[in-house]
N, C-alpha and C positions, 0 to 999 in steps of 0.2 A: 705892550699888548697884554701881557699877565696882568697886570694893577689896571687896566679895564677889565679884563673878566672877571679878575676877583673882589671887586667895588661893586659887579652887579648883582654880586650875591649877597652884599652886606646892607642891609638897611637900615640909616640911624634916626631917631627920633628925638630933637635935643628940646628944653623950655619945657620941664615938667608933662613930661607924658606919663597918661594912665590906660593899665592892660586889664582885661578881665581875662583867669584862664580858668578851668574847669579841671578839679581833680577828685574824684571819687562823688561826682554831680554834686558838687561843690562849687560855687563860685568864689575865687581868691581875684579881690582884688586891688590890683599893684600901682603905685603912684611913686616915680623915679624922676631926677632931671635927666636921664637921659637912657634910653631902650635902643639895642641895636639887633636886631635878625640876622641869624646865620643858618641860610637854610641847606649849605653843604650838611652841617654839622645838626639841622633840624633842633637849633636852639634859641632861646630870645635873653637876651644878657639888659639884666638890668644895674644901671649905676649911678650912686651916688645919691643922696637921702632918699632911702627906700624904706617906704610905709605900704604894708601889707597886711589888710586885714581882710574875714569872711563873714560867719552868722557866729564864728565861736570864737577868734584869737584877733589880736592886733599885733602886728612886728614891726619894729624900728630897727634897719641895718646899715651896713655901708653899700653893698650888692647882691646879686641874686642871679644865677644862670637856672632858667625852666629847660628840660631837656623832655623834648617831647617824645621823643621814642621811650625812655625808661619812666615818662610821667612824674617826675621827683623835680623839686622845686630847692634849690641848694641854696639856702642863704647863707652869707658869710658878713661879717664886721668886726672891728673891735671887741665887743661883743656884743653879738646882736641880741637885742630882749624881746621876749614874747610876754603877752599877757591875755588872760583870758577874758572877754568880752560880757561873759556872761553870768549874772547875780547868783544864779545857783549852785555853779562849781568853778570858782574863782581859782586861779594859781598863776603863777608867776616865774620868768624863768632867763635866762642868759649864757650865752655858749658863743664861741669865735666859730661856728656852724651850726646851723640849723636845719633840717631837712622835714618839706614837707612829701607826704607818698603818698598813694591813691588809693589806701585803705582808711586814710584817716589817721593816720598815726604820724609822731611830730619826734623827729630823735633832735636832742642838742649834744652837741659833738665838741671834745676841746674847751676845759676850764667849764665844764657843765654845771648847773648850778640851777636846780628846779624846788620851787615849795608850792604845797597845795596841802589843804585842811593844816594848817603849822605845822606840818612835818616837811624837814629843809631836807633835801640831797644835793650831795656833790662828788660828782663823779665826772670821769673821763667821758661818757657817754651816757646818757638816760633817753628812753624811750615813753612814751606816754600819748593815749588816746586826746585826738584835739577836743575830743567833744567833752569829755566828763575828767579832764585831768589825769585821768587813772594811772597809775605808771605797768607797762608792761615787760613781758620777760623778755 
């Protein structure tokens, strides 16, 4: 009886599924072979070639837990890359985490590794606006 109640709170979507979710009226949207919903946990777990991109960045990872109560979007892979979408402030970037938040802001966490205008950083952690690259405090 346990593994029926807790099957009906899991929902899996396998054969390339795509989510559109909404963070700072922002639309991100995700393309996984496989999403699953956990709404104990009010989460959407994405796995397995994960392409995500909006109006400003593109990311290529291995997965990605969206947690809708703290609005943050935790990507994680090998390392997952980020690139900027857009011709006027280009940069480029790679970390084994990435997180997006609902101000706009984009940290890569773990073997970080951010360049924008040829100036390279590499750090344990970098923080940086998604819209203009900019790196913040």
């Amino acid at each position: 009886m346990k593994n029926l109640i807790f099957l009906t709170f899991i929902f899996t979507f396998n054969a390339s599924a795509n989510l559109a979710i909404n963070l700072s009226n922002n639309d991100i949207f995700i393309q996984s072979e496989k999403i699953e919903i956990l709404k104990e946990k009010n989460e959407i777990h994405f796995i397995k070639k994960l392409k995500i991109k909006n109006d400003y960045i593109v990311i290529s990872a291995d997965s990605a837990i969206y947690n809708n109560n703290d609005k943050v979007l935790n990507i994680s892979g090998n390392l997952a890359e980020i690139t900027s979408s857009s011709s006027n402030s280009p940069f480029a970037g790679k970390a084994k985490n990435i997180y997006l938040f609902n101000d706009n802001s984009i940290e890569l966490s773990g073997d970080a590794y951010f360049e924008n205008d040829g100036i390279k950083f590499k750090s344990s952690s970098i923080k940086f606006n998604q819209q203009n690259g900019k790196v913040l405090n």
